[in-house]
N, C-alpha and C positions, 0 to 999 in steps of 0.2 A: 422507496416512496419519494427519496430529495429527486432519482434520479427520472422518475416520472410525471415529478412536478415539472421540470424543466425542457425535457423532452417533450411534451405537449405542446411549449410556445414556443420550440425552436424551429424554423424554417429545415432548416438543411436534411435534419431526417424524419423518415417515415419509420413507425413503431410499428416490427409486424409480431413480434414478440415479447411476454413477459413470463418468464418462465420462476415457477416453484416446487417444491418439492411436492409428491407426490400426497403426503398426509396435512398441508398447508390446508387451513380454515380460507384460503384466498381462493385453491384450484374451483376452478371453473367459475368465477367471480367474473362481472365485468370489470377491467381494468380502469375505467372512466363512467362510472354509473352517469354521472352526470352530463356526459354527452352520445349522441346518435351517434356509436358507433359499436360495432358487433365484436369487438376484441378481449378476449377473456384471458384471462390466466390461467395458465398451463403446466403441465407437469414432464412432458413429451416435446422432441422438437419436432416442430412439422414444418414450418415455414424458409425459405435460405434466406440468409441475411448477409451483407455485404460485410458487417463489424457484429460484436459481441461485447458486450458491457459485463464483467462479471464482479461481484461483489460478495461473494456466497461463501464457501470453507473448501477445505480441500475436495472435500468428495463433487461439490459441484461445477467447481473448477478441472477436475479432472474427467467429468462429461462435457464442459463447456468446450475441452481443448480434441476431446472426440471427432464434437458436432463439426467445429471451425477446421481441422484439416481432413475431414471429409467433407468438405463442404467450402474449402477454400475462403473460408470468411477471417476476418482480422481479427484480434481478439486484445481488448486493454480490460488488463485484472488489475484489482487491488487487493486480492486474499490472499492471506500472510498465514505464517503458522502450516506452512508447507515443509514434508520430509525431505528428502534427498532422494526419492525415488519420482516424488513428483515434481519437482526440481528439473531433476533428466528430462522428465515427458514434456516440460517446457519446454525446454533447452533445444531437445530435439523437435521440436512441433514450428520452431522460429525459423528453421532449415528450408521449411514449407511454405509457412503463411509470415505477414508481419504481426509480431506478439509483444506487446507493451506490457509489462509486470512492474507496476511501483507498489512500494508499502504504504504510500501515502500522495494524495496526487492534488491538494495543497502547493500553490506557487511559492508560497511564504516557506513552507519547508524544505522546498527545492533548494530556494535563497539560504537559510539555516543550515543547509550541509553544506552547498561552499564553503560559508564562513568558517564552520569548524574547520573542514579541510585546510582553509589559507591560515588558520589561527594554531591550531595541531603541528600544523609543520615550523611554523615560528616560534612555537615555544613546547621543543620537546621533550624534554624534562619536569614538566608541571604534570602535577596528576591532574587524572580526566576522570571524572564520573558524571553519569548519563540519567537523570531520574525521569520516569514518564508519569502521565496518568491515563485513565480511560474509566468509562462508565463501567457498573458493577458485571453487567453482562458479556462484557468481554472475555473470551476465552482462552489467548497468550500472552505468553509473558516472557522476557518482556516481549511490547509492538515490536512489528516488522519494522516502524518510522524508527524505533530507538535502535537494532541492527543495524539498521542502515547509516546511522549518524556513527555507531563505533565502526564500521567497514570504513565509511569515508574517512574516519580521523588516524585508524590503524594503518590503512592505506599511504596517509599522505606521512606518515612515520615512518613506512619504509617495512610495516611489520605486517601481522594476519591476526586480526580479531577472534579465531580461533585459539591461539596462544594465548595472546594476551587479557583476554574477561575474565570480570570476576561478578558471579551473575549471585551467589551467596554470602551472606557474614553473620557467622552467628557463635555464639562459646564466645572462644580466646583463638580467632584466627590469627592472632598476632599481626606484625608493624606489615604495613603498605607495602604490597610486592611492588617496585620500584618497574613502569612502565605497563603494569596492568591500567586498562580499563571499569571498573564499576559503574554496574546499574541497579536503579532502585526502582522496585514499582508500586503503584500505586492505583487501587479498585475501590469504585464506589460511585455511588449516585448517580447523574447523568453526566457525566463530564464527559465532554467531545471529544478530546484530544489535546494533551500539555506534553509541551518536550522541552527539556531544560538541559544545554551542557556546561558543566560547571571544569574549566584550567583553573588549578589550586596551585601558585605558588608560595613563595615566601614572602610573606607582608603584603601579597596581594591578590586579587583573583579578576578572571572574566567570566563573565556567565549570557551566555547566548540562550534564546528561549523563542519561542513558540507557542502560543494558546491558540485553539479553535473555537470558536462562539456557538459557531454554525455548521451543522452536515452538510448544508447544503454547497457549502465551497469544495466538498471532496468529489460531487457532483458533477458539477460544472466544470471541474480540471476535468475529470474522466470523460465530459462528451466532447473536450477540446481536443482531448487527445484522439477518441473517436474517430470524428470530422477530422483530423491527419492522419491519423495512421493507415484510414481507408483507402490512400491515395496512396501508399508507400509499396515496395518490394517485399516479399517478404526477408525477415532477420528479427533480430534482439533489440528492442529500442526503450529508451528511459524516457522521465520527465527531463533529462538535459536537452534529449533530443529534441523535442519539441520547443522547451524556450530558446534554442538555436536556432 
């Protein structure tokens, strides 16, 4: 809905698709009741579209990346909580078309992983833990946004986030494995999006953060990215790429 509020008063593109699942209370809806125009929601692609906005789960991201390299169209995703098998079908689908995949598309949190990165590598001996939040209806854990903030800080350590997390504590885990990462999460109510990274050292700390107000900024990164990526080669491209 943010991304159809905005798309409507943007110049640059034309909406020939809104697509939903097939048992959606939406399909076959008009998409803009309130104006002359014949555009419904849909469950099928029928239309070629030059870009693709995906915002959905795995399963429908994995028919979006379908349609887009049979159909040579670009495609910028934000759906996280992807296997390693869909992973690949990115991975390899970027070979074809250009394929933008961020877990958060948020310019504030583009800014918030540098800083971890320039702050991780400067103080690397401090422990790091990661806490998020999101609305009740959310379905992983942690965010894709909070992976992505321990990838950049494991990264600039010189190490692999796979090693180093620690995504549980519960009992008598005993003392701080020295150079893990920890995440904490947090479900409930409507909350947009909170990301807090907290360097613990001795006698002091830093704590870098994040709050979202509004959906409608995830939005609007996503049609920015759009309106660029539609121009590009295909290949693999981030939100770096584009504030560059």
């Amino acid at each position: 809905r943010a991304l159809l509020a905005l798309v409507r008063e943007d110049q640059r593109f034309n909406l020939v698709s809104a697509l939903v699942s097939a048992g959606s209370a939406h399909n076959g809806t008009p998409v803009f009741p309130e104006l002359s125009t014949s555009l419904r929601y849909a469950h099928d692609w029928t239309e070629v579209a030059d870009v693709v906005v995906d915002f959905s789960g795995p399963d429908g991201l994995s028919v979006a990346l379908d349609f887009c390299t049979t159909h040579n169209a670009a495609l910028v995703t934000g759906t996280t909580g992807i296997d390693a098998a869909l992973q690949s079908k990115l991975d390899q689908a970027s070979q074809q078309i250009p394929v933008l995949h961020a877990a958060n598309f948020s310019l504030g949190v583009a800014v918030l992983k540098r800083l971890l990165r320039e702050a991780a590598a400067a103080l690397p001996d401090w422990d790091l833990e990661i806490i998020e939040a999101h609305h009740s209806r959310k379905e992983d854990a942690p965010s894709g946004t909070a992976l992505a903030l321990g990838h950049a800080a494991a990264e600039a350590r010189g190490t692999m986030l796979e090693k180093d997390a620690v995504y549980v504590r519960e009992g008598r885990p005993g003392a701080r494995r020295s150079g893990s990462i920890g995440f904490a999460v947090i479900r409930g109510g409507d909350v947009v999006g909170e990301h807090m990274a907290l360097l613990l050292g001795h006698g002091e700390r830093v704590e870098l953060g994040h709050r979202a107000t509004d959906r409608s900024i995830f939005a609007r990164g996503a049609l920015e990215a759009a309106a660029w990526l539609a121009r590009h080669k295909p290949g693999a491209y981030s939100i770096d790429d584009l504030l560059q």
